[in-house]
N, C-alpha and C positions, 0 to 999 in steps of 0.2 A: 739666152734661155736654154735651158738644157732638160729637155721631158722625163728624163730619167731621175733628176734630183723635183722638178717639181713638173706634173703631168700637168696641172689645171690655174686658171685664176680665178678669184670673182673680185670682180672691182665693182663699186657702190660711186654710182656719177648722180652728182646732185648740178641741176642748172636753175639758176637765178635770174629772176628779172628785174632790173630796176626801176617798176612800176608802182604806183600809190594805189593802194597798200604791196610793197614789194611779196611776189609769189614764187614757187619754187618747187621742184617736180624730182622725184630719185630714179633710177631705175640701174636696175642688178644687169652686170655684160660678165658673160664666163665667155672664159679663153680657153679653150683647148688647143697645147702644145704639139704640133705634129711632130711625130717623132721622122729621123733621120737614121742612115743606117753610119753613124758615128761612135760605134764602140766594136770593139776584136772578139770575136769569142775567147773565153776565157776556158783552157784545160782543168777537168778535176786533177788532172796531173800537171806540175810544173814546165816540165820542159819535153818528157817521153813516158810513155808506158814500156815498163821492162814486164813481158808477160813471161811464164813458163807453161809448156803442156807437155804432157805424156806423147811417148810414140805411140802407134796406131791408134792414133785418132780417126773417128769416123769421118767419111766426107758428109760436108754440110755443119759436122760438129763445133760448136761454142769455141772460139778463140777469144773475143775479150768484146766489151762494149766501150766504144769511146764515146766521153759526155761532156761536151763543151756547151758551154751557157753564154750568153749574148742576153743582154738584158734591152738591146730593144727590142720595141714591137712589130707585131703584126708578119712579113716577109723577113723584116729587117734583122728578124731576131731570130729566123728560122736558118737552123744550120743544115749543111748537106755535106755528104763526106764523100769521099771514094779515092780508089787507092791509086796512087800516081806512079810510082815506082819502086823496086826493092833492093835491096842489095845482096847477093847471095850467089856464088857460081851455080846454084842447083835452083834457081827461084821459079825456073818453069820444070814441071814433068811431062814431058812429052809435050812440050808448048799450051803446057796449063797450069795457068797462075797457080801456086798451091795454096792458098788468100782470094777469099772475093770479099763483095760487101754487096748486100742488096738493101739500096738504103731505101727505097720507097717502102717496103717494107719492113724492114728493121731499122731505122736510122741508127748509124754509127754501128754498127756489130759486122764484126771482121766473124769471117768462121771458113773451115778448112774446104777448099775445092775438089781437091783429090788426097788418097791416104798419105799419109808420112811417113809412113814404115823404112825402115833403113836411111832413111832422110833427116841423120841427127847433126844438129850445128846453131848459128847463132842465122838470125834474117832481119832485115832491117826494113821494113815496108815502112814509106811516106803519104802521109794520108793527107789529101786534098780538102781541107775544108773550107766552104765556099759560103757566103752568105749576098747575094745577089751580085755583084758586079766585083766584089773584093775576097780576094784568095788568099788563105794560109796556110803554111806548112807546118807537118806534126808528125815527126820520128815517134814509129812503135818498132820497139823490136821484142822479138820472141826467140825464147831459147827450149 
């Protein structure tokens, strides 16, 4: 059974007696399929997000929103993100991320920690996406 291709059942149980005059009674049993956390989030992006931004960007300001869909339910289907590692000789300014994510309140939106200014190049930040016990990796890079 897979809850996602079919969520419910009703089956129609009819019981018989072999009694003079034989009698017979129906009665309706739904099945509801519990779901399982058995599917990956899925990226609106393929494989990475290639973003672009302007220098002086403000801190706190819009970098991108990542939007991965998990089609099961309930926890199973809730994603959680946050940024695992980057790659860049300049990726901290003064031992600050210049990327954060505050996903309790934003899910999934990356936006600038501190300014960029003079800070022009390629960055590769890997973003953590976790759906309770199983974890996935997802290259964003920004230029």
């Amino acid at each position: 059974m897979d809850r996602e291709s079919i969520p419910s059942y009703k089956l129609t149980v009819i019981a018989n007696d072999n009694g003079a005059p034989p009698l017979n009674s129906t009665a309706e049993v739904y099945i509801t399929v519990e779901d399982i956390n058995d599917n990956a989030p899925m990226f609106s992006h393929a494989d990475r997000y290639v973003v672009f931004v302007k220098e002086e960007q403000p801190v706190g300001g819009f970098v991108v929103k990542l939007l991965a869909d998990d089609p099961d339910s309930g926890d199973n289907g809730t994603v959680d993100y946050s940024i695992t590692r980057g790659k860049k000789s300049v990726w901290k300014k003064k031992k600050k991320p210049f990327f954060e994510m505050c996903d309790e309140l934003l899910p999934g939106v990356l936006f600038f920690s501190c300014s960029m200014s003079f800070f022009i190049g390629v960055y590769q930040v890997f973003i953590k996406c976790s759906i309770g016990d199983h974890i996935y990796m997802y290259c964003l890079v920004i230029s």
